[in-house]
C-alpha positions, 0 to 999 in steps of 0.5 A: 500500500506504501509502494502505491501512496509513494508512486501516486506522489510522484506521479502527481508531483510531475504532473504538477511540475510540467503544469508550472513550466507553461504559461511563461513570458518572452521578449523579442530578441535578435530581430533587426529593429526594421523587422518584425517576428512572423506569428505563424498559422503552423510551426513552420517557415513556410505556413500562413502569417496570422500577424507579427511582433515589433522587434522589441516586444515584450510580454508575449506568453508562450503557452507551450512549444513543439517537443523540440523547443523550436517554436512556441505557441502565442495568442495571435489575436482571436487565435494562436499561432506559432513563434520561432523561439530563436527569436525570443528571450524568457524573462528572468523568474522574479515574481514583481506581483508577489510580497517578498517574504518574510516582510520587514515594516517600520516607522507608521506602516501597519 
């Protein structure tokens, strides 16, 4: 029974894990700032373009990419299309939404 808590753990931890990676946010890196980066119907150079990125956006939120990490899913308007990840550069891992912790207040603050 033991055997079974442990796997389950483990199996739930992963998933949980793998769940964390995605959604992140990127910015647009190495494009010539009189180019854009193409969002693209499928992961491929050659499919449709549903729209573009200036040169230095920032903020996009990749929702996933191929198995291969060479391109990552967007929002493109109505719809999602697909980004050369060559071209983008994952922001760092701070949370500026979040309370540091532990807190330090001084002086009137509550």
């Amino acid at each position: 029974m033991m055997f079974f808590k442990a796997l389950n753990f483990l199996v739930l931890s992963a998933t949980v894990a793998s769940a964390q990676s995605f959604p992140w946010v990127y910015n647009v890196t190495d494009v010539a700032e009189d180019d854009r980066l193409n969002i693209r119907a499928a992961p491929d150079a050659g499919s449709a373009i549903l729209g573009d990125y200036y040169a230095y956006a920032v903020n996009i939120e990749v929702l996933e990419t191929t198995p291969d990490g060479s391109w990552g899913k967007v929002g493109a308007g109505g719809r999602n299309g697909w980004v050369s990840m060559r071209f983008l550069d994952r922001q760092p891992d701070d949370y500026p939404h979040e309370f540091p912790r532990p807190m330090v207040c001084s002086g009137t603050e509550p």
